[in-house]
C-alpha positions as CSV (number, residue, x, y, z in Angstrom):
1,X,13.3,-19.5,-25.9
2,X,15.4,-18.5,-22.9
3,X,16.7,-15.1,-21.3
4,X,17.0,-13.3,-18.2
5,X,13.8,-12.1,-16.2
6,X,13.5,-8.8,-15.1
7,X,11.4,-8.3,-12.7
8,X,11.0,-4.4,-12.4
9,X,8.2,-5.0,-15.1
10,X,8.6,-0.9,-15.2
11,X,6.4,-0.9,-11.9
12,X,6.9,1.1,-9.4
13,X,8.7,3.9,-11.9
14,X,7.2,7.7,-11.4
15,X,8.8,10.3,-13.0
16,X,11.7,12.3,-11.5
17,X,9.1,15.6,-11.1
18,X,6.6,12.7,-9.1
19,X,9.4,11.8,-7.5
20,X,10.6,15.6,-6.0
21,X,6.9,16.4,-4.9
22,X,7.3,13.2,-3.2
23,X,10.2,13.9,-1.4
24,X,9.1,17.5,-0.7
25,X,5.9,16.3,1.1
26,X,8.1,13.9,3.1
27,X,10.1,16.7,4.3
28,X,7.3,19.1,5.0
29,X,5.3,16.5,6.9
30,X,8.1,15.1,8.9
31,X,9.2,18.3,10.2
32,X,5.8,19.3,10.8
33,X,4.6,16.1,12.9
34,X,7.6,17.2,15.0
35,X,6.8,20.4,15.6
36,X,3.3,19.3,16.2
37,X,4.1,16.5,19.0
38,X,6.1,19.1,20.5
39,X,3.4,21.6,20.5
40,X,1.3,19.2,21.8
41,X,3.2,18.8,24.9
42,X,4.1,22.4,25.5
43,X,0.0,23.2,25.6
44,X,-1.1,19.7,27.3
45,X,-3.5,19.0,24.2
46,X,-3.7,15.2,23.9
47,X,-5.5,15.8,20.9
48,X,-2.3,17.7,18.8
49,X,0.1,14.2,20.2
50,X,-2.7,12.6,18.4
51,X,-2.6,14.4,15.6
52,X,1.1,14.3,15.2
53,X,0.4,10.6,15.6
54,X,-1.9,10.5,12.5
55,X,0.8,12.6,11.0
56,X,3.4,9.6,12.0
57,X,0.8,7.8,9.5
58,X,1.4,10.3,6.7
59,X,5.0,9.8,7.3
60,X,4.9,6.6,7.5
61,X,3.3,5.9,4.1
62,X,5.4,8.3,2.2
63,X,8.3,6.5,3.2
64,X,7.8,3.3,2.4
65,X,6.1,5.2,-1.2
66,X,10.1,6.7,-1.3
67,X,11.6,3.0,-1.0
68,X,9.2,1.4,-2.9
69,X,10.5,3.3,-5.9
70,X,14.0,2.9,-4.7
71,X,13.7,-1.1,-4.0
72,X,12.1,-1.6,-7.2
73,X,15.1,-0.3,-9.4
74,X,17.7,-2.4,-7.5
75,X,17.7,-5.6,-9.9
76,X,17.0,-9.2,-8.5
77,X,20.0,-11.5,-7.3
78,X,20.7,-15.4,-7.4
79,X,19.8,-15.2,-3.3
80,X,16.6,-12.4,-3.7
81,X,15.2,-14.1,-6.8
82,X,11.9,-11.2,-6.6
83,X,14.6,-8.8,-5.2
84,X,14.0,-5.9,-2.8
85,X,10.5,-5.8,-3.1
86,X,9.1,-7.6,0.4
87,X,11.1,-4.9,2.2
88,X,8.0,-2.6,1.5
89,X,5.6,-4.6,3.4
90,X,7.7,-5.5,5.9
91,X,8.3,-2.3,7.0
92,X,4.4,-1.5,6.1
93,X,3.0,-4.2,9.1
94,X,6.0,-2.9,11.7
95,X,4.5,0.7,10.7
96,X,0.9,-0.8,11.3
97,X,1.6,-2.6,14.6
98,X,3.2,0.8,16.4
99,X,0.1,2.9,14.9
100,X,-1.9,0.7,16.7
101,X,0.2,0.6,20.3
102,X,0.3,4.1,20.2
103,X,-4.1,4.9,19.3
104,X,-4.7,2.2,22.3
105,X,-2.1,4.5,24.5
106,X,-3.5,7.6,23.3
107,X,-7.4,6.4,24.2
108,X,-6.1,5.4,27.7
109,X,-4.6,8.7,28.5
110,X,-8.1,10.2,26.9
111,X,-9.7,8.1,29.0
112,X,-7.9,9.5,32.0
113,X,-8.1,13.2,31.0
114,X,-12.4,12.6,30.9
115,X,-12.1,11.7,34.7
116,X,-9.9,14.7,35.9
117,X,-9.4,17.5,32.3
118,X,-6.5,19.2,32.6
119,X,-5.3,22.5,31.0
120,X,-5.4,23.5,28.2
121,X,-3.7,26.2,26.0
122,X,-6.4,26.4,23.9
123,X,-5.3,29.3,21.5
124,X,-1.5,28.1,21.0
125,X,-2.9,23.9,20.3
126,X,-5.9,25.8,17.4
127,X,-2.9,27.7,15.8
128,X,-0.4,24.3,15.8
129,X,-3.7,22.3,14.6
130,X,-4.1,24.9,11.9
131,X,-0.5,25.5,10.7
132,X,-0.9,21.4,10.4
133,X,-3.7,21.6,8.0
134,X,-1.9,23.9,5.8
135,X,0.6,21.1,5.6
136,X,-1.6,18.3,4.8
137,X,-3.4,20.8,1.9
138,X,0.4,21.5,0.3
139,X,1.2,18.0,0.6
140,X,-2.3,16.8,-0.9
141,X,-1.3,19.0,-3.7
142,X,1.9,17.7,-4.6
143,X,0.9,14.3,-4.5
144,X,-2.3,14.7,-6.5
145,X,-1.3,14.8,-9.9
146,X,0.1,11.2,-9.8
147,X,-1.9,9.5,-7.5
148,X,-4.3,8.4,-9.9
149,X,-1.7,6.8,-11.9
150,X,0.4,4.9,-9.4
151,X,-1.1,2.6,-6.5
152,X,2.0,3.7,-3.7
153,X,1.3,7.0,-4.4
154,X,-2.7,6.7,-4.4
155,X,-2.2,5.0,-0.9
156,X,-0.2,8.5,0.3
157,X,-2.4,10.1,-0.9
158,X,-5.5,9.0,1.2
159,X,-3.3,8.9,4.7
160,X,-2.9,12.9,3.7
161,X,-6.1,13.0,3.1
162,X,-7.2,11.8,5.7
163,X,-4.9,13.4,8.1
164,X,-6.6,16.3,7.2
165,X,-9.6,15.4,9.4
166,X,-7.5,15.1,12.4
167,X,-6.0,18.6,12.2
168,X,-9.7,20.1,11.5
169,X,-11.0,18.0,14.5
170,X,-7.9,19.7,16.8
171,X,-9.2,22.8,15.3
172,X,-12.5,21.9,16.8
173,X,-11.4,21.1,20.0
174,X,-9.5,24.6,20.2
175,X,-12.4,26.6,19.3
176,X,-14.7,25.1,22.0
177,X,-11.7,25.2,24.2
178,X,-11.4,29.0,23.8
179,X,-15.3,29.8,23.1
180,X,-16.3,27.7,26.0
181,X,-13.9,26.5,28.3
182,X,-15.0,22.8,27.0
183,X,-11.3,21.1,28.5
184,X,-13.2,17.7,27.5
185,X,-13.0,18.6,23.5
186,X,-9.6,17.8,24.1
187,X,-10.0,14.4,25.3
188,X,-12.6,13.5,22.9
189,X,-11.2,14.6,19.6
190,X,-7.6,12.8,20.7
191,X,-10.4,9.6,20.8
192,X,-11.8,10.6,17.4
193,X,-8.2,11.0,16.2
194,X,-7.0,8.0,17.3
195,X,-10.0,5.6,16.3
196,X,-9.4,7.2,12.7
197,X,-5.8,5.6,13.1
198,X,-6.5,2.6,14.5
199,X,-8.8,1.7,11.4
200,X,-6.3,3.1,8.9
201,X,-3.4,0.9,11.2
202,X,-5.4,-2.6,11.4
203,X,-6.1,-1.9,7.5
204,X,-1.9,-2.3,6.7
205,X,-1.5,-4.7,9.3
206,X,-4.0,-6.5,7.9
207,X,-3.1,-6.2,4.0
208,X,0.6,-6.5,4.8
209,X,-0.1,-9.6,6.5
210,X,-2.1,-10.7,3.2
211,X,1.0,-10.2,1.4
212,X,2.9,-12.1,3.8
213,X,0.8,-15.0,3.7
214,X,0.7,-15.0,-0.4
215,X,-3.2,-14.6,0.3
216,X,-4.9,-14.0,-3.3
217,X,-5.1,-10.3,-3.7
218,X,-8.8,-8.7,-2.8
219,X,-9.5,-7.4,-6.5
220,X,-8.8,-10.5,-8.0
221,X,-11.9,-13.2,-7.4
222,X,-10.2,-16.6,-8.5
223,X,-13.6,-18.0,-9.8
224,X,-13.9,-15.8,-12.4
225,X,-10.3,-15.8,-13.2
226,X,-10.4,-19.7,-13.9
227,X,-13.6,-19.3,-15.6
228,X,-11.6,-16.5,-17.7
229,X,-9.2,-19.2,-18.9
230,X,-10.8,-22.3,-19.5
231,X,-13.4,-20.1,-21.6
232,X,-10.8,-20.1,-24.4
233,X,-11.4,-22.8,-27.0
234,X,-8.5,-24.6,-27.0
235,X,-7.9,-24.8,-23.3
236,X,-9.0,-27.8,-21.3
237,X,-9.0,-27.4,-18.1
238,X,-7.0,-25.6,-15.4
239,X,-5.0,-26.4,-12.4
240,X,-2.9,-25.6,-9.6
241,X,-3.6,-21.8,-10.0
242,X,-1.6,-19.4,-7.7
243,X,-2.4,-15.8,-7.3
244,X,-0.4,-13.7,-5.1
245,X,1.3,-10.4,-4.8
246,X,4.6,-9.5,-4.3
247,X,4.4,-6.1,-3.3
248,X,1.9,-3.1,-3.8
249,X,0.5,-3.1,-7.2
250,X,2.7,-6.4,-8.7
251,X,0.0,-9.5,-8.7
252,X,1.9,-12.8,-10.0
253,X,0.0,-16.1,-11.0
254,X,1.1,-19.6,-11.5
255,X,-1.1,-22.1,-13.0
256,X,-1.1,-25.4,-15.0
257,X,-2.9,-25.1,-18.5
258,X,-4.0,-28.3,-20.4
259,X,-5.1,-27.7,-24.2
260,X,-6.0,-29.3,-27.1
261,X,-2.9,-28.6,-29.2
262,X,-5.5,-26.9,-31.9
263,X,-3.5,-23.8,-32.1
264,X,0.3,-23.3,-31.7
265,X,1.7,-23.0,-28.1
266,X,3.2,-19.4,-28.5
267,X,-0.1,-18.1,-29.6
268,X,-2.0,-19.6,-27.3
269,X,0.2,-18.4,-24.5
270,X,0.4,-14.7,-26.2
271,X,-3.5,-15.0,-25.5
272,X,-3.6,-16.2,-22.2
273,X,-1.1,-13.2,-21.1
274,X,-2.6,-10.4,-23.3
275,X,-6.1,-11.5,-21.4
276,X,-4.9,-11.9,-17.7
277,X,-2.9,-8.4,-17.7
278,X,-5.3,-6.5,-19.5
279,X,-8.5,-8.0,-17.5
280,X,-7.1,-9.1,-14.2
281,X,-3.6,-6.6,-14.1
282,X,-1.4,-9.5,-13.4
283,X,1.7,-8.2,-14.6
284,X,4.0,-11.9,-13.2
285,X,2.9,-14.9,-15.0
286,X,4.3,-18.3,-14.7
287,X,2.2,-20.9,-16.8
288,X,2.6,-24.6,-17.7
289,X,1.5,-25.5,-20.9
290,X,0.2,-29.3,-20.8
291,X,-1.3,-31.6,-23.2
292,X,-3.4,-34.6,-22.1
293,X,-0.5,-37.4,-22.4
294,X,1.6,-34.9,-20.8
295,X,4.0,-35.3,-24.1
296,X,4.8,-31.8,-24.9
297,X,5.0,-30.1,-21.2
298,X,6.6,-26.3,-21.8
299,X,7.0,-23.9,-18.6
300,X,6.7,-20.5,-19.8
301,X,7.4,-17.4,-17.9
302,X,5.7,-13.9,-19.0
303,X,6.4,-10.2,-17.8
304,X,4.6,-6.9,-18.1
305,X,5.9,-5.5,-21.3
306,X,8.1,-8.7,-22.2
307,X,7.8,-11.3,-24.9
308,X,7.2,-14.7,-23.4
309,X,10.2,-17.4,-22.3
310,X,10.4,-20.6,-22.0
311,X,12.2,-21.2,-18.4
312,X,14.6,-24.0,-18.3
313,X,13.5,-25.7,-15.4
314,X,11.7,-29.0,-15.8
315,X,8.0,-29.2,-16.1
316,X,6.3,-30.4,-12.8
317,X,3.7,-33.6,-13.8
């Protein structure tokens, strides 16, 4: 059997109402994180430039959500054999490493604002922080109806979520401001703020890195995968297993499969797939069917929702 490959696999596919709340909470939180940075500087609150940095998160995540989608529709070419879909991390670790520059610069001006506090407007930052909640609860709500269903979206999700606790902690900070003239509540929640980004931060630069580095994805323990396959009766042994991912939510595996020719190849490969995606979610499988004497070596390549092919490349011994 031969045919072409597509590698869309249906993932990354929301529907076009998904999509519009999507967008919509872009928008919304983009314009807001402006609006905040600038508010930050016209009241001298560190801790709303902090938040607007968390918000640069929030941003951040829904963006690359947006061309996730988008990249995954564009099909693959003879030059981009997986396509479009390393773009997504790519642009998740550059996202990462700036988060991070800016929480360390954000600290250091904290650090400097503990030593001599300057003024603050306390009123004007609480009504910014607040008006910045609101957005984070609006954009929560458009996103949640899907985010259980779609790993991009699920990630946005969380970076709203957690936004949230920066603009309460600004809150904070402008209520002691006002109630008691505590200028160091500014300092320390811009800290709080920017520790809260600096974990979210190392997490993508560390899991886009992962990605990079074809490192086996953290939900998949390879044990108990290889376990998994030679447990069926009329496989041998197993070598030369690959697992990696290709972008959020798309696993692949490669692996070499000796068996004991006691069932027909198709249906033991129909097995073998039908297990991995429904136990391990590995919707890209490439697997080499082998026989002990190596006389009846078949390459087969399986997708999410796809029948099975037999690739015409020659079988590796």
């Amino acid at each position: 059997m031969s045919g072409k490959h597509d590698h869309s696999h249906g993932r990354g596919r929301i529907s076009p109402k998904a999509l519009s709340r999507l967008r919509i909470a872009l928008v919304i939180t983009a314009a807001y994180m402006v609006a905040e940075a600038i508010g930050g500087w016209l009241t001298n609150s560190l801790a709303l430039l902090a938040d607007a940095g968390h918000m640069l998160t929030d941003v951040g995540a829904l963006a690359l959500s947006l061309a996730a989608f988008s990249f995954a529709t564009r099909p693959a070419t003879p030059q981009k054999t997986f396509g479009y879909y390393r773009l997504e991390v790519i642009a998740a670790l550059v996202n990462g490493i700036v988060l991070v520059l800016l929480a360390l610069y954000i600290i250091w001006e904290a650090i400097e604002r503990f030593r001599s506090p300057a003024e603050v407007a306390g009123l004007e930052m609480t009504l910014i922080a607040a008006g910045g909640l609101v957005v984070n609860i609006i954009a929560a709500y458009l996103l949640h109806t899907d985010h259980q269903h779609n790993l991009n979206l699920r990630g946005a999700w969380l970076h709203v979520m957690g936004d949230m606790l920066g603009s309460i902690a600004a809150i904070a900070a402008g209520v002691l401001i006002i109630a008691f003239g505590f200028l160091w509540a500014d300092a320390l929640t811009s800290v709080i703020i920017s520790c809260i980004i600096l974990f979210n931060a190392a997490r993508l630069v560390k899991d886009s890195a992962d990605v990079l580095l074809e490192s086996t994805p953290k939900h998949i323990d390879v044990a108990e995968l290889e376990t998994a396959l030679t447990g069926h009766p009329a496989v041998l042994n197993v070598h030369d297993l690959h697992v990696w991912t290709i972008s959020s939510g798309m696993e692949a595996l490669s692996a070499h499969v000796a068996h004991d020719r006691s069932m027909p190849e198709t249906e033991l490969l129909l097995e073998i797939r039908d297990m991995l995606q429904e136990r391990f979610h590995i919707s890209h499988l490439t697997i080499q069917l082998e026989t002990a004497d190596h006389t009846t070596d078949k390459v087969f390549v399986c997708a999410m929702g796809m029948n099975c092919f037999e690739s015409t490349a020659t079988a590796d011994h």
